[in-house]
C-alpha positions as CSV (number, residue, x, y, z in Angstrom):
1,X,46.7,42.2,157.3
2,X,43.5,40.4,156.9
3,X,41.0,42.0,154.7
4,X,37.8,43.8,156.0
5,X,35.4,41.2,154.3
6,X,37.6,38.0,156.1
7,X,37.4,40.1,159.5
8,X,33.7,40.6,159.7
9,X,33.4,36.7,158.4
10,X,35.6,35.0,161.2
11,X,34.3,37.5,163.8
12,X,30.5,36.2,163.0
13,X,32.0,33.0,162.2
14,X,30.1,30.5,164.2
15,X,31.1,27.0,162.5
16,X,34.0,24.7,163.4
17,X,36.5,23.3,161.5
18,X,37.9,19.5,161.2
19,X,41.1,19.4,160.3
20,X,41.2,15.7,158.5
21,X,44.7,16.2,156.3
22,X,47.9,17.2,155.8
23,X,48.6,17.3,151.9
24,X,52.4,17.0,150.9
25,X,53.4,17.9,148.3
26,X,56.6,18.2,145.6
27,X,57.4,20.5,143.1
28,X,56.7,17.6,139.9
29,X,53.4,16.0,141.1
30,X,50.0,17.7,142.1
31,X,47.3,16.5,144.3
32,X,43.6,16.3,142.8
33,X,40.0,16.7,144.7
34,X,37.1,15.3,143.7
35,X,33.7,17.4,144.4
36,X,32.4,17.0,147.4
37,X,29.5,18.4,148.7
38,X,31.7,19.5,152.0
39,X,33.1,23.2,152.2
40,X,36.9,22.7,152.3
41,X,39.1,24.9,153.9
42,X,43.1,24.6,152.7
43,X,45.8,26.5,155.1
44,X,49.3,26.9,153.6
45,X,51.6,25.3,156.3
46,X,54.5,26.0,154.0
47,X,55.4,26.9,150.1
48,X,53.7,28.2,147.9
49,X,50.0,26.8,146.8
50,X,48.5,26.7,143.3
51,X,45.0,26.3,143.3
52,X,42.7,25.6,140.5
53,X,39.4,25.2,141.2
54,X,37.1,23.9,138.6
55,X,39.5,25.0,135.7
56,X,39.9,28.0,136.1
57,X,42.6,30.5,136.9
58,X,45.2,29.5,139.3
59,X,44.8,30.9,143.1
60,X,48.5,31.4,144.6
61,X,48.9,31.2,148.6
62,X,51.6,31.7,150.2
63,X,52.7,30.3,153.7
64,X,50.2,31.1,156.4
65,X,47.6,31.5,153.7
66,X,44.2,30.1,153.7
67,X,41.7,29.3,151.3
68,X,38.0,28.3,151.7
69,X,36.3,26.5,148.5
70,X,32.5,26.0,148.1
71,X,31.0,22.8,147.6
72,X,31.1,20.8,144.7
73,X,34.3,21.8,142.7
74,X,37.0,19.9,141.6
75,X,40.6,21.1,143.0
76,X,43.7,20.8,142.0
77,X,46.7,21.6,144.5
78,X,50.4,22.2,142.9
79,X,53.7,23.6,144.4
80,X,53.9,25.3,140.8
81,X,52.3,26.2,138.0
82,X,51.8,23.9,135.1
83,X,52.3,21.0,136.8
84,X,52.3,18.2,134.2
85,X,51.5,14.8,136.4
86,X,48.6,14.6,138.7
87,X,47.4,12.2,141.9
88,X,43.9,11.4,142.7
89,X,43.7,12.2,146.5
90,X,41.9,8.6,146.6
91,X,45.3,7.0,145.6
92,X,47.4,8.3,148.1
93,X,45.6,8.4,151.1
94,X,48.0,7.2,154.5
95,X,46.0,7.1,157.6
96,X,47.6,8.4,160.3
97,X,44.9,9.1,163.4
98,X,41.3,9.4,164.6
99,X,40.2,10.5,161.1
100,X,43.4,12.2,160.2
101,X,45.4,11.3,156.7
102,X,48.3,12.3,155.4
103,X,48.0,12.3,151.3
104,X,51.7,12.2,149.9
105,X,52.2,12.8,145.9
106,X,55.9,13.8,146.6
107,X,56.9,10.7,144.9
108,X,60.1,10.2,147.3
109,X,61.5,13.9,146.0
110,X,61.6,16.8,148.7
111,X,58.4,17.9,150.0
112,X,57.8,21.7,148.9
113,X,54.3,22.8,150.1
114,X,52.7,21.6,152.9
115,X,48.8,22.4,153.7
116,X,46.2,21.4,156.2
117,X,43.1,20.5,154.8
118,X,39.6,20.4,156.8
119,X,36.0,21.1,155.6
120,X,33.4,23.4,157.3
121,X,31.4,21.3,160.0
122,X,27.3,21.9,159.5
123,X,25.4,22.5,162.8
124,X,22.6,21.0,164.3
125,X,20.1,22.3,161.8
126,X,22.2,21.4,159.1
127,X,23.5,24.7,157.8
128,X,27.1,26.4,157.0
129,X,26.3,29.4,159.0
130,X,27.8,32.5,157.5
131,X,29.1,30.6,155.5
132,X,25.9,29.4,153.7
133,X,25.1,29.9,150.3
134,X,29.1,30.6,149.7
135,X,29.7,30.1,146.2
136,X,32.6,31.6,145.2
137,X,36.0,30.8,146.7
138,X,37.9,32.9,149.8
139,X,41.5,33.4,149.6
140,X,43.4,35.9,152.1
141,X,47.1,35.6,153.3
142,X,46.9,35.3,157.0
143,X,50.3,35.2,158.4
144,X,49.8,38.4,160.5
145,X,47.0,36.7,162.5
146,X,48.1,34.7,165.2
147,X,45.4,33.0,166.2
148,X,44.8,31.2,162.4
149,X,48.1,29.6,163.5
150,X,47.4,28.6,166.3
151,X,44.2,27.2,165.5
152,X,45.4,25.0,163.2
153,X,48.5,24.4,165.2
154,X,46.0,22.9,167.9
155,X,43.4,20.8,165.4
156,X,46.7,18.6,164.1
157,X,47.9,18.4,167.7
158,X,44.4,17.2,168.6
């Protein structure tokens, strides 16, 4: 079940997201994110997600999970802990459609995790909306909530 915090958030939520990738991933190589002054939002298609964010301790989403980073860090997505080779993002970048990529560090082996990736559009007078000022990261596992699903089900379709 969602949390009470993530509930109030996406019920004020007035901001759209753009989906623009779809990170693959294998258990031996991790994919790396360079700050960017976007706020990113990851949602765990499938497997299990290691996320370190700026260094720090590792954030671990499961399938239907998703996490929102503020702008600026530097991210590191794994299928596993310690995670010994990693990919810039710039270096694997396949275009696929209208802005969409795929970015592939599976390296030919088995494909493991598998997350959409989009950023936080600003509105007209430039601002994040509730989600302005965020400065700490937002992790919640939101299988139970249908509609997250389908959301992102419908921006890769698009």
């Amino acid at each position: 079940m969602a949390s009470p915090t993530l509930d109030v958030l996406f019920s004020a939520l007035s901001v759209d997201i753009e989906a623009f990738a779809i990170c693959e991933i294998s258990d031996k190589v991790a994919l790396v994110f360079p700050p960017i002054e976007c706020i990113e939002v990851h949602h765990v298609l499938e497997g299990r997600l290691h996320l370190t964010i700026d260094h720090g301790e590792p954030i671990v989403a499961g399938p239907g999970s998703m996490v929102i980073v503020p702008p600026g860090r530097h991210q590191h997505l794994a299928a596993s802990p310690g995670v010994a080779t990693s990919r810039p993002a710039s270096d694997v970048v396949i275009p696929v459609r209208d802005g969409m990529v795929v970015l592939d560090v599976t390296d030919g082996q088995p494909t493991v995790l598998r997350v959409a990736c989009g950023i936080v559009v600003v509105d007209s007078p430039g601002s994040y909306g509730p989600l302005e000022g965020l400065s700490r990261h937002i992790a919640e596992d939101l299988s139970d909530v249908p509609v997250v699903s389908a959301a992102f089900s419908t921006m890769l379709g698009e």
